[in-house]
C-alpha positions as CSV (number, residue, x, y, z in Angstrom):
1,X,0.0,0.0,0.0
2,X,1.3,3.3,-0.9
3,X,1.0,6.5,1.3
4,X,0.2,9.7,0.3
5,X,1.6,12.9,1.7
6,X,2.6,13.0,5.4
7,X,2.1,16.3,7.7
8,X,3.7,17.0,11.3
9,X,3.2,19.7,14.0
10,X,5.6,20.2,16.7
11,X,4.2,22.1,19.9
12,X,6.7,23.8,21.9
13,X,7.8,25.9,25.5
14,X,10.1,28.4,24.6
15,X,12.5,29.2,28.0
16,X,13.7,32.7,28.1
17,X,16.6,33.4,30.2
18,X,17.2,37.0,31.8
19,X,20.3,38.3,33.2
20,X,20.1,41.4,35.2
21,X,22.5,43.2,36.9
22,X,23.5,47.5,37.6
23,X,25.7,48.8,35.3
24,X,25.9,52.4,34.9
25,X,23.9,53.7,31.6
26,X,25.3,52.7,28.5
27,X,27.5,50.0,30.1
28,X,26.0,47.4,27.5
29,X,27.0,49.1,24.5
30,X,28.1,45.4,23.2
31,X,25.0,44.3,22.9
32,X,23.8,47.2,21.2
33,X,21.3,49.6,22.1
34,X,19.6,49.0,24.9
35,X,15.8,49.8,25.7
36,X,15.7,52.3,28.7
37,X,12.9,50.8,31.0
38,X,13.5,54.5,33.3
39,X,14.1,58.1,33.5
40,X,17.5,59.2,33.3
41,X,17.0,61.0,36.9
42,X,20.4,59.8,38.3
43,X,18.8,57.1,39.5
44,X,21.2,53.3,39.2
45,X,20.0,51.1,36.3
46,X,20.9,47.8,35.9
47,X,21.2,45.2,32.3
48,X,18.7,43.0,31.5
49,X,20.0,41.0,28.7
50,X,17.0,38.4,26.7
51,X,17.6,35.5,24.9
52,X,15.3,33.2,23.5
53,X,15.6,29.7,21.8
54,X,12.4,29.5,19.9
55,X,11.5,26.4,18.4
56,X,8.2,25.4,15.6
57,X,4.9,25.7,17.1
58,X,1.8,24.8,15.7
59,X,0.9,27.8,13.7
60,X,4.6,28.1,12.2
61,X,8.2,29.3,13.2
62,X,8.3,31.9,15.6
63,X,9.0,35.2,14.0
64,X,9.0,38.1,16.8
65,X,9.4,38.0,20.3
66,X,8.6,40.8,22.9
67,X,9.7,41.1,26.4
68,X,7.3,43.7,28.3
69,X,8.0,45.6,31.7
70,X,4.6,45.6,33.2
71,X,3.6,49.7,33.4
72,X,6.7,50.6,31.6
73,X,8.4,50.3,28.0
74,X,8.3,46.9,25.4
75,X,11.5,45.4,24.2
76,X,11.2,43.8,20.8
77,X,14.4,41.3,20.2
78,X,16.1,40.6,17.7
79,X,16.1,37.8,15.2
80,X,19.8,35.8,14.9
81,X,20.8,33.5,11.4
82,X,20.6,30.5,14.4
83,X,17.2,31.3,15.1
84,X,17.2,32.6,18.6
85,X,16.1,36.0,19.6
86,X,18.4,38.1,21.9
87,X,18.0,41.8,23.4
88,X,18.6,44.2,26.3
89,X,16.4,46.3,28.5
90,X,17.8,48.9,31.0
91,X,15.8,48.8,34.0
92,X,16.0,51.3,37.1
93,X,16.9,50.2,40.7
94,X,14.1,48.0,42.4
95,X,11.4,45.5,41.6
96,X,10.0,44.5,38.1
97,X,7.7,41.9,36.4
98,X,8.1,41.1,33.0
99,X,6.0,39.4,30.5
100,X,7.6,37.7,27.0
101,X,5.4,37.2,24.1
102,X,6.0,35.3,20.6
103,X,4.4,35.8,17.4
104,X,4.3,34.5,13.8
105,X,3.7,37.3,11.8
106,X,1.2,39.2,13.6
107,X,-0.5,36.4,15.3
108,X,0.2,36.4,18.7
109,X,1.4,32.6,19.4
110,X,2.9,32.4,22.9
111,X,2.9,34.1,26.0
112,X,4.6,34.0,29.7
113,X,3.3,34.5,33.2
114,X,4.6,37.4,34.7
115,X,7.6,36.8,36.3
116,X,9.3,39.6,39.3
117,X,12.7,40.9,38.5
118,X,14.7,42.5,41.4
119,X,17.5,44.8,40.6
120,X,19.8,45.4,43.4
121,X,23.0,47.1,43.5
122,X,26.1,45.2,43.4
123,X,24.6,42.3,43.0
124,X,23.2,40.2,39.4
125,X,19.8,39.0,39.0
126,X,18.9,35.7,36.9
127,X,15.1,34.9,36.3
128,X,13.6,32.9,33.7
129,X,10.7,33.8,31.2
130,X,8.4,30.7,30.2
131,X,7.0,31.4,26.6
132,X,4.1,28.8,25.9
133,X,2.3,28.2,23.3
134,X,-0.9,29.2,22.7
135,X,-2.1,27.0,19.8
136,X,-4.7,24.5,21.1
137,X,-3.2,20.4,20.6
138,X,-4.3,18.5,17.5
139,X,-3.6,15.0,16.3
140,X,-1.8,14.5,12.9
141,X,-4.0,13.7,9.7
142,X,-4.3,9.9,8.9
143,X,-4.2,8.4,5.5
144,X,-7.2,6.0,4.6
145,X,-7.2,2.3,5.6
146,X,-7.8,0.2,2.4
147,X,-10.5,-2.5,4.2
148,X,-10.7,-4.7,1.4
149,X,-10.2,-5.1,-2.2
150,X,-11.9,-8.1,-4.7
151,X,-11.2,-8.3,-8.5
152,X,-10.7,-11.3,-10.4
153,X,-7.3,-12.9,-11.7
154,X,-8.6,-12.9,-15.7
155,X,-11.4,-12.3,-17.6
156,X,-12.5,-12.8,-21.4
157,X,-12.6,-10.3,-23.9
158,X,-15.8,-7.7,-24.0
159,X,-17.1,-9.3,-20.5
160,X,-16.6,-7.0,-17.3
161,X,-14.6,-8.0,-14.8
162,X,-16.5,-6.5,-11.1
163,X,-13.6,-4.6,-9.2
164,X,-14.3,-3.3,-5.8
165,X,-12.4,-1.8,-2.9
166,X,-14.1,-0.8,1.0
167,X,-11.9,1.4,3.0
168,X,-12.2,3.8,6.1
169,X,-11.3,7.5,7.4
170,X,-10.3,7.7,11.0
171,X,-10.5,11.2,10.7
172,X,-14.1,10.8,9.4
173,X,-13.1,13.0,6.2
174,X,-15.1,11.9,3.1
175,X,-13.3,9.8,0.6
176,X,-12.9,9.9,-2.9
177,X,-12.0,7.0,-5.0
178,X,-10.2,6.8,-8.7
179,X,-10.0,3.8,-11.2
180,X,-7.0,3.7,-13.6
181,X,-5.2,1.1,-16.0
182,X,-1.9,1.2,-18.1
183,X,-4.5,0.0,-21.3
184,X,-5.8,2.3,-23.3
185,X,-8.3,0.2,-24.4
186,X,-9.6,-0.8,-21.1
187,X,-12.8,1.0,-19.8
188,X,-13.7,1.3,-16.1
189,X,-18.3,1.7,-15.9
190,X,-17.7,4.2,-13.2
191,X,-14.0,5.2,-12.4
192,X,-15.1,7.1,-9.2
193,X,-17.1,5.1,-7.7
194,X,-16.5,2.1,-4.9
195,X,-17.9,-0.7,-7.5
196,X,-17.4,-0.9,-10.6
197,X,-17.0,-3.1,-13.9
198,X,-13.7,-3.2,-16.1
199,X,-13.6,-4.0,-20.3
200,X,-11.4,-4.7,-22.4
201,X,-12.2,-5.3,-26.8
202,X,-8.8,-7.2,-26.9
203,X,-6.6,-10.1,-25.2
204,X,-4.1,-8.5,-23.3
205,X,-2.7,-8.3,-19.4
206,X,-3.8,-4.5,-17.8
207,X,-2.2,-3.3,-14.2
208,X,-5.3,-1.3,-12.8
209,X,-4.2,0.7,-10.1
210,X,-7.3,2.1,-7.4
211,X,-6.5,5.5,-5.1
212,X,-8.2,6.2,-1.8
213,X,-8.1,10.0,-1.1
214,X,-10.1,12.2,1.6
215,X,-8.5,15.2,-0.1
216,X,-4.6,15.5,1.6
217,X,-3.5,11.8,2.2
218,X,-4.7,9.1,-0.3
219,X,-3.9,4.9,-0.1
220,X,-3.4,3.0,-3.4
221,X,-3.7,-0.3,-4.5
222,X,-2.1,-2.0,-7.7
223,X,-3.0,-5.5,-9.3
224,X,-3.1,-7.3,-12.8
225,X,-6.0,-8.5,-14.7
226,X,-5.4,-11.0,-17.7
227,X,-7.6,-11.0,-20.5
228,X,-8.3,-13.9,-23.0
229,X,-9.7,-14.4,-26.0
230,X,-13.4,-16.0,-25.6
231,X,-12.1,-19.0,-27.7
232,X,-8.9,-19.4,-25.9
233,X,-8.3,-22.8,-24.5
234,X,-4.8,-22.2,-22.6
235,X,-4.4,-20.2,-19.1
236,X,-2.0,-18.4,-17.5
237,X,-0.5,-18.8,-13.7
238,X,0.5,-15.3,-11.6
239,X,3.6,-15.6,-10.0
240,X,4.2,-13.4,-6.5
241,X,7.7,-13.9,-6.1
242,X,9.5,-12.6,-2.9
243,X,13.3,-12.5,-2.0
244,X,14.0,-13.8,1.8
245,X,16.9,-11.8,3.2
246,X,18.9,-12.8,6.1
247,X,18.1,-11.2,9.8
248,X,18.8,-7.3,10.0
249,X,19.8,-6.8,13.5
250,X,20.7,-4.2,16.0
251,X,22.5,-4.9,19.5
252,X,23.0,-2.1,22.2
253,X,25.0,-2.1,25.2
254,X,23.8,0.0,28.1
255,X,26.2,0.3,31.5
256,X,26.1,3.4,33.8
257,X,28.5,5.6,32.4
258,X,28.3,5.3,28.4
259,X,26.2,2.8,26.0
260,X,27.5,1.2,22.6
261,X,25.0,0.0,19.3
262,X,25.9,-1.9,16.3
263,X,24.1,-2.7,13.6
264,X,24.1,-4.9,10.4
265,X,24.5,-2.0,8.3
266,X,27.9,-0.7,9.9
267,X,31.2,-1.1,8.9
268,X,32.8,-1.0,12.7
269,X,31.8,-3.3,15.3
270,X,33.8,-1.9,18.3
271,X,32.7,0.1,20.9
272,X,35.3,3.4,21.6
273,X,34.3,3.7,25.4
274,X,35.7,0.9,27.7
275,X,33.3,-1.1,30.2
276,X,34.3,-0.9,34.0
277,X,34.4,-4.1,35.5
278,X,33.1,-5.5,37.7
279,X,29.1,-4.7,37.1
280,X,26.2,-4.8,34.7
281,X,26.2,-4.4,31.2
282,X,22.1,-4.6,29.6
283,X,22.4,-6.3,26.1
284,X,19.0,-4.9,23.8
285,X,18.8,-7.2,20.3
286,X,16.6,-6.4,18.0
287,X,15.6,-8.7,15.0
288,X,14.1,-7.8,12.0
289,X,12.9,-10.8,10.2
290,X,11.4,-9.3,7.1
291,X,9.0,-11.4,5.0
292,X,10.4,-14.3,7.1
293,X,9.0,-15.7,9.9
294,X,10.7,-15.5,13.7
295,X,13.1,-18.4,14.8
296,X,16.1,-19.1,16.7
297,X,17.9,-16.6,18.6
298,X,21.5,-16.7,20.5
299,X,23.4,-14.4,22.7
300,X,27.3,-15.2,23.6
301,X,30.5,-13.7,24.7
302,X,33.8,-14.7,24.0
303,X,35.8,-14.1,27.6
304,X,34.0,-15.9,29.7
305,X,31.4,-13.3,31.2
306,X,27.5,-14.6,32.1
307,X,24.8,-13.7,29.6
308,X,21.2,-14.2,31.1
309,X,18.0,-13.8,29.1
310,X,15.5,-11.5,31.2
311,X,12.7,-11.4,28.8
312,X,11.3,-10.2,25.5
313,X,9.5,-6.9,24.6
314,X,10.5,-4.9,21.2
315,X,13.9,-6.1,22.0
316,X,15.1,-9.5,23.3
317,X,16.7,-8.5,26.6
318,X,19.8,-9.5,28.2
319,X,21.8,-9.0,31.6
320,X,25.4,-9.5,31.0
321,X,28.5,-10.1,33.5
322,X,31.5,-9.1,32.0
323,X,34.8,-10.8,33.4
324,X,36.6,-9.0,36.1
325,X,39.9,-8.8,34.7
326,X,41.1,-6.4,31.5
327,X,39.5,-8.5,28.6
328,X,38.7,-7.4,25.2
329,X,35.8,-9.0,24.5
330,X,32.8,-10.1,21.8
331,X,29.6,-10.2,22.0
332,X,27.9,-12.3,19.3
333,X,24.2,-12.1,18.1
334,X,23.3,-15.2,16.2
335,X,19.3,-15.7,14.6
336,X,17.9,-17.9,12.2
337,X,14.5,-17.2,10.5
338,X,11.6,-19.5,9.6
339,X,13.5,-20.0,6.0
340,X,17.2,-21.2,7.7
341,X,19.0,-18.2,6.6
342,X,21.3,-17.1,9.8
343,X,22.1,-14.1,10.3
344,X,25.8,-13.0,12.6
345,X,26.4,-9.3,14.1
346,X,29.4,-8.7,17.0
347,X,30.2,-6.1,19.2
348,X,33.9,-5.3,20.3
349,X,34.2,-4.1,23.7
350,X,37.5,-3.5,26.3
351,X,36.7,-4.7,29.9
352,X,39.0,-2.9,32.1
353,X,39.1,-3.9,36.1
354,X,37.6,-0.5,38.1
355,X,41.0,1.3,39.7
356,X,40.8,1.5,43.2
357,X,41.0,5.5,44.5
């Protein structure tokens, strides 16, 4: 079955750090202008510098973001080639709550409680804005679900041949269907429609391919009809042939300080971070079998450690021992699918005894 066009939303908290601290006016010429939050009455002011890491929402990357004093001035920051949003505020001595806000293009798209600020002299002030979004959770869009699909193997010449295919909408969108065929001769009765009857004037073997839409994400089918002549005493077998790979596997090594994986698919089996012995090491194998059926599975080291199955869940699951002494050891996964083809994959690992302090 082939899917259509797939669609993701990411929902997201932005953080927003603030920094605050007195510096005399114009003390954070480095970071450009700053926004003065007071009146230049002698009073101290103190820094605030903004930065935001602002990731997707919902409605689209975030484009602006504003950091307000509550009954005072708005600081609009600005927009970095990494895609964070950085700024400064000059603030006078005392107590302040601010209030950030992100937008994508005008639409307001996230918003923070207000959060208190106290600038004091001598002394820096950390606080930290939480931006979230506004945009109400929704599930992704589905493709349809082909049910069920009948048409017959052959037909004669000139005599329909009944095609029909069920499928359903978890999203409850209506769906649209579409007949096709690589003859140009051949003639669908209704090519939109859920039933309906396929002709062809001529002897011949069509691929008809059907397409499930509900407007975004469609499912399709493909199959072959072979037509005879009405006369036509000889018949014709389909053939579904199917090459049986060997297992694909994956093995990870999780210990407390550092983890390993291999896979079938790399060229270097060894592990770069050493295991400290003695302790724990959890072995994770995952088999895929392919159009194969599940068989025979084997875990085994080659220094002498204890391997212990502890159960089976997306991955067959392991505890090993490793040796106490400096080893440099192998850990082999062996499985055999329902067709005998075995399939090998090995992880390299250095055991090295823990060093007493």
């Amino acid at each position: 079955m082939a899917i259509g066009k797939t669609r993701t939303s990411v929902l997201s908290a932005m953080g927003l750090v603030l920094c605050a601290a007195l510096l005399p006016v114009g003390g954070c010429a480095q970071h450009g202008d700053p926004l003065d939050a007071g009146e230049a009455d002698g009073s101290r002011l103190g820094i605030a510098r903004l930065s935001v890491q602002a990731a997707p929402t919902t409605a689209g990357d975030i484009t602006r973001v504003t950091v307000t004093v509550l009954s005072g001035p708005e600081a609009e920051l600005a927009h970095d080639p990494d895609g964070n949003f950085s700024g400064t505020l000059l603030l006078p001595e005392g107590s302040h709550q601010l209030v950030g806000n992100a937008f994508v293009g005008d639409q307001l798209v996230g918003t923070s409680a207000p959060v208190s600020v106290e600038i004091q002299g001598g002394a820096a002030t950390q606080a930290v804005l939480r931006i979230l979004d506004l945009a109400e959770a929704h599930d992704i869009e589905h493709s349809p679900i082909v049910l069920g699909l009948t048409y017959p193997l052959s037909t004669v010449v000139n005599q329909p041949a009944q095609l029909s295919i069920s499928a359903v909408d978890l999203d409850d969108d209506a769906l649209a269907v579409e007949w096709t065929s690589d003859c140009a001769d051949g003639v669908f009765s209704a090519p939109t429609a859920f039933v309906t009857d396929f002709t062809k004037p001529a002897a011949g073997t069509c691929e008809v391919s059907v397409s499930v839409t509900d407007g975004e994400l469609s499912a399709s089918e493909t199959f072959s009809i072979m037509i005879f002549e009405e006369s036509q005493a000889q018949g014709a077998v389909i053939i579904d042939g199917r090459f049986i790979a060997r297992p694909v596997m994956r093995l990870t090594l999780q210990w407390p300080d550092a983890s390993c994986f291999v896979n079938s698919y790399l060229a270097d089996g060894t592990c770069q971070e050493p295991i400290t012995a003695p302790g724990r090491v959890e072995l994770l194998l995952r088999v895929e079998w392919g159009d194969s059926s599940p068989g025979l599975v084997e875990v085994t080291d080659s220094c002498g450690g204890a391997i212990t199955y502890t159960g089976l869940s997306y991955y067959h699951m392991y505890d090993w021992q490793p040796p106490t002494a400096q080893a440099a050891c192998s850990i082999t996964a062996r499985s055999t699918n329902g067709d005998g083809l075995s399939g090998l994959l090995s992880a390299a690992v250095l055991v090295s005894p823990e060093q007493a302090e």
